[in-house]
C-alpha distance (Angstrom), angle and dihedral (degrees) to the residues before:
residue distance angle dihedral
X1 . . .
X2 3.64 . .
X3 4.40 113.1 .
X4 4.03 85.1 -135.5
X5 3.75 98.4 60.7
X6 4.07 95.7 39.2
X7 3.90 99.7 104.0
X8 3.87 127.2 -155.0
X9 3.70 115.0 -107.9
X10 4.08 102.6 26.7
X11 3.36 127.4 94.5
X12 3.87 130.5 -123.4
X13 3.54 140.8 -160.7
X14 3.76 106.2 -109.9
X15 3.92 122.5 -159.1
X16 3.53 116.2 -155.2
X17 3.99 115.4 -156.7
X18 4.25 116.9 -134.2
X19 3.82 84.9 -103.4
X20 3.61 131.3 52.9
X21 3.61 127.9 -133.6
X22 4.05 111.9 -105.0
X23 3.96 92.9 -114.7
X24 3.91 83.4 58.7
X25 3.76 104.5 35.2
X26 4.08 92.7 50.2
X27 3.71 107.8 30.6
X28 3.43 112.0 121.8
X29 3.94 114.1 -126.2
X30 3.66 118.1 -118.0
X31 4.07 103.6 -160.3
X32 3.86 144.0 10.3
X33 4.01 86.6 -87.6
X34 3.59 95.8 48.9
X35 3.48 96.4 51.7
X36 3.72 93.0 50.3
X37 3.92 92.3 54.1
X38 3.38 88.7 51.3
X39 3.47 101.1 48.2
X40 4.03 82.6 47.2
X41 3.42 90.3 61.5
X42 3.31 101.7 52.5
X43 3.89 86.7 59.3
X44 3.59 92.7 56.5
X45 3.90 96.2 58.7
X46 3.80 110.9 136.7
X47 3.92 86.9 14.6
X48 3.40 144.1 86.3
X49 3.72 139.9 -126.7
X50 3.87 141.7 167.3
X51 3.75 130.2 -87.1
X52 4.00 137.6 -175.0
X53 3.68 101.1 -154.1
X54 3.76 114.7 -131.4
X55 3.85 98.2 -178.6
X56 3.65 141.3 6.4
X57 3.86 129.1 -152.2
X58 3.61 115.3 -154.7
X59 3.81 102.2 -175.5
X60 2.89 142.7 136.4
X61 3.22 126.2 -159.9
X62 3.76 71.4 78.2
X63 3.48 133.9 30.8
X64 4.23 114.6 -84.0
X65 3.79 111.2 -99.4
X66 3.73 136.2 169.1
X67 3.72 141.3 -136.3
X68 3.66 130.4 -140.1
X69 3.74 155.1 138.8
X70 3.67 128.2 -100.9
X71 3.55 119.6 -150.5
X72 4.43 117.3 -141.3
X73 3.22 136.6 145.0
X74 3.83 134.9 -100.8
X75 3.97 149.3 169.4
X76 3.56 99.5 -142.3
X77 3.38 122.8 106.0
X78 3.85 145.2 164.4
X79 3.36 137.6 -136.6
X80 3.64 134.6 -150.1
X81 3.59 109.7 -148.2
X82 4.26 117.9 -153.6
X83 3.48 127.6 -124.1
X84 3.82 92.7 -105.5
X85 3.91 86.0 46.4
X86 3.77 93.6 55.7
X87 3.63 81.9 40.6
X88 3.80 100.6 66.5
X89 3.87 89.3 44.6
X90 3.64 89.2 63.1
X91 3.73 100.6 -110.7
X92 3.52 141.3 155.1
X93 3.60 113.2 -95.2
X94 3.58 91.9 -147.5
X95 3.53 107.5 93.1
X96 4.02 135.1 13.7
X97 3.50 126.9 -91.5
X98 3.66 135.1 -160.5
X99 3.83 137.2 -162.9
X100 3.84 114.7 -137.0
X101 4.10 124.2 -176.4
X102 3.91 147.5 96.3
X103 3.68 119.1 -35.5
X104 4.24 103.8 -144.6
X105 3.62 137.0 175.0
X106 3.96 125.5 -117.1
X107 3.90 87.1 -86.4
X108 3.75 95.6 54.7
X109 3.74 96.8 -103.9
X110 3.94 130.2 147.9
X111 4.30 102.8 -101.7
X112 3.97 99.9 -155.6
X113 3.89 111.9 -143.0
X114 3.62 123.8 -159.7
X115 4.39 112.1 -112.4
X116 4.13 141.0 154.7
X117 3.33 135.5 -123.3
X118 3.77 120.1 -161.2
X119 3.80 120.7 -142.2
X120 3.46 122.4 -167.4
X121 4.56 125.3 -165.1
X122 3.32 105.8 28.5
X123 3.47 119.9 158.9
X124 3.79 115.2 -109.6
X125 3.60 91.7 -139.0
X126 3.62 90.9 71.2
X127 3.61 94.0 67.5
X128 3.63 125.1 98.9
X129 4.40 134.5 163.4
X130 3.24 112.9 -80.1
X131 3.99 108.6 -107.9
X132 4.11 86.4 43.2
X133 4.16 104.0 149.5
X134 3.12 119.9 -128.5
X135 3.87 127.4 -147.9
X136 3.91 145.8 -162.2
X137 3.51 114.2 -104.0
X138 3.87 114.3 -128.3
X139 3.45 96.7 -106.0
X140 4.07 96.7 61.2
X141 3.80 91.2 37.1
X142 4.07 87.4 65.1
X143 3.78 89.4 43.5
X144 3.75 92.7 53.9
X145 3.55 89.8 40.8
X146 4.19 92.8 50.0
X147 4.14 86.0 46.3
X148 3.64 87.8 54.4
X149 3.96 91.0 58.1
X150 3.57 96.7 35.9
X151 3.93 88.4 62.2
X152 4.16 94.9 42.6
X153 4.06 89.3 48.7
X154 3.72 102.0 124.7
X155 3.39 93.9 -0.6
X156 4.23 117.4 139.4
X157 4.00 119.3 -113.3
X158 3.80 85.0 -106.6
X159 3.89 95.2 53.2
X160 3.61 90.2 49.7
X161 3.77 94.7 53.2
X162 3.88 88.4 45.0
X163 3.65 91.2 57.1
X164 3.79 96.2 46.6
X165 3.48 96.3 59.8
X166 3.84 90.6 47.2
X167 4.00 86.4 51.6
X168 4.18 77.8 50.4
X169 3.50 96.3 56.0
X170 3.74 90.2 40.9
X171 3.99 96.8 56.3
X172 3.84 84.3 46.4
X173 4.11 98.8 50.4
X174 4.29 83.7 44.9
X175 3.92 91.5 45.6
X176 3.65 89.0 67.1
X177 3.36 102.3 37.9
X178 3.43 81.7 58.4
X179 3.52 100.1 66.6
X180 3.55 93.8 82.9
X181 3.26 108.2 22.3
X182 3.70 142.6 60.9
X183 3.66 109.2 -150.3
X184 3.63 89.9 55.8
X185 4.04 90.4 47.5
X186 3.73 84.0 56.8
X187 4.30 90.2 52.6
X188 4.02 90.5 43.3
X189 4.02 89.4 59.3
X190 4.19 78.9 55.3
X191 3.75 102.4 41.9
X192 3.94 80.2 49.3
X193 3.93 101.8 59.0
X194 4.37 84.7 41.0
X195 3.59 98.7 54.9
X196 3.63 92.8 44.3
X197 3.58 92.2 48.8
X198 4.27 90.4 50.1
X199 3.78 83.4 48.4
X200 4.06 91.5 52.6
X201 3.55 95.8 47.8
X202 4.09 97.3 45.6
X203 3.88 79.4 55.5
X204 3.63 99.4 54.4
X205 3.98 89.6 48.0
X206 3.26 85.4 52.4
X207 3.74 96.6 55.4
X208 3.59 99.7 35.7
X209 3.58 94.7 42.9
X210 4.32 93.1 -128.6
X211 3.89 112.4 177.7
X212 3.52 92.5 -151.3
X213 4.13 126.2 12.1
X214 3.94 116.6 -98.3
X215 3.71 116.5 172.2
X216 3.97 88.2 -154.4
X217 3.77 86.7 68.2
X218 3.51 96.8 40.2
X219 3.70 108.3 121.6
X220 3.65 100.9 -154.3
X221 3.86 90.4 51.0
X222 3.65 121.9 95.7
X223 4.19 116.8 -148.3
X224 3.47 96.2 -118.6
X225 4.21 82.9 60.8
X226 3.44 89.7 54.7
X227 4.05 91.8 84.2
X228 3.71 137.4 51.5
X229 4.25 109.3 -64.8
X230 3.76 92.0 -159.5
X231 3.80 88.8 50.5
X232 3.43 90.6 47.6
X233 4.24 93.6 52.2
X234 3.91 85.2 44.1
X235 3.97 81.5 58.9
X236 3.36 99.0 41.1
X237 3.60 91.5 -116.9
């Protein structure tokens, strides 16, 4: 996304790539809260999460980036404790103390509390709207598509009906999952290209009449789809 359109105050959809950019993978962190947006990041390689931008750099000498605060959830908490607190657990008065754990509920469970983390440096350009789709790329779509038939090879006309409408059922439990949450978006676009590939081949049985499924005598299926496609890029083929 371009730096001059990224305004102050909304939030974006930011897509992090599998591999960070040097200036974020070796900068050295210079508090608590830095460190922990760092480390953050590096758990959201190869996903995506949501950011209110606080600041944006346009440069150059260096390329424009932004800073912001993401908003999560957590059950840690800290707590202060008073003078008169530290007092009646025999202390020293001397200094400040502070209690840090898990915050749970009367039956033991995890109570999630709303919190920020502030990230500073990230590169404008991976910004986009929120509500941006995202897509398979070409590639992944013919491996899911080539798993698909590798699991209904030799399977009956019944099976393969039996595990379409379970590849149904799981594109619908993922589709609402995916309301709220990106990592499940990114599964739906999966569950998608699988179910419609179990519906395809329960057609062509179907229509040619196939006791059990063979993708060699699928009709619709070229030769060169008969092996592995990422084998085949790794191959250059």
């Amino acid at each position: 996304m371009r730096a001059r359109d990224i305004r102050i105050g909304e939030t974006y959809m930011v897509c992090v790539p599998q591999r960070l950019p040097r200036s974020l993978r070796d900068r050295l962190p210079r508090d608590r809260a830095t460190f922990a947006a760092d480390m953050r990041l590096h758990l959201h390689r190869g996903k995506r999460f949501d950011l209110t931008v606080t600041d944006v750099h346009l440069g150059p000498p260096a390329s424009p980036t932004v800073d912001g605060v993401e908003t999560l959830k957590t059950s840690n908490v800290a707590l202060p404790l008073t003078s008169e607190q530290a007092s009646l657990l025999g202390l020293p008065l001397d200094t400040t103390y502070e209690i840090q754990g898990l915050l749970r509920d009367a039956d033991g469970e995890p109570v999630e509390l709303p919190t920020t983390l502030a990230h500073t440096g990230l590169p404008a350009r991976w910004l986009l709207p929120l509500g941006t789709p995202t897509v398979l790329d070409p590639l992944s779509v013919a491996y899911y598509r080539f798993r698909v038939r590798e699991q209904a090879t030799g399977m009956t006309p019944e099976g393969v009906s039996e595990a379409a409408d379970e590849a149904q059922e799981s594109e619908r439990e993922t589709a609402g999952r995916a309301l709220d949450n990106y990592e499940a978006e990114d599964f739906l676009h999966t569950r998608r290209v699988e179910h419609k590939e179990w519906r395809r081949i329960e057609a062509v049985i179907a229509h040619t009449g196939m006791k059990v499924y063979a993708p060699s005598s699928d009709p619709e299926i070229s030769e060169n789809e008969l092996s592995n496609p990422t084998r085949r890029h790794l191959d250059g083929k």
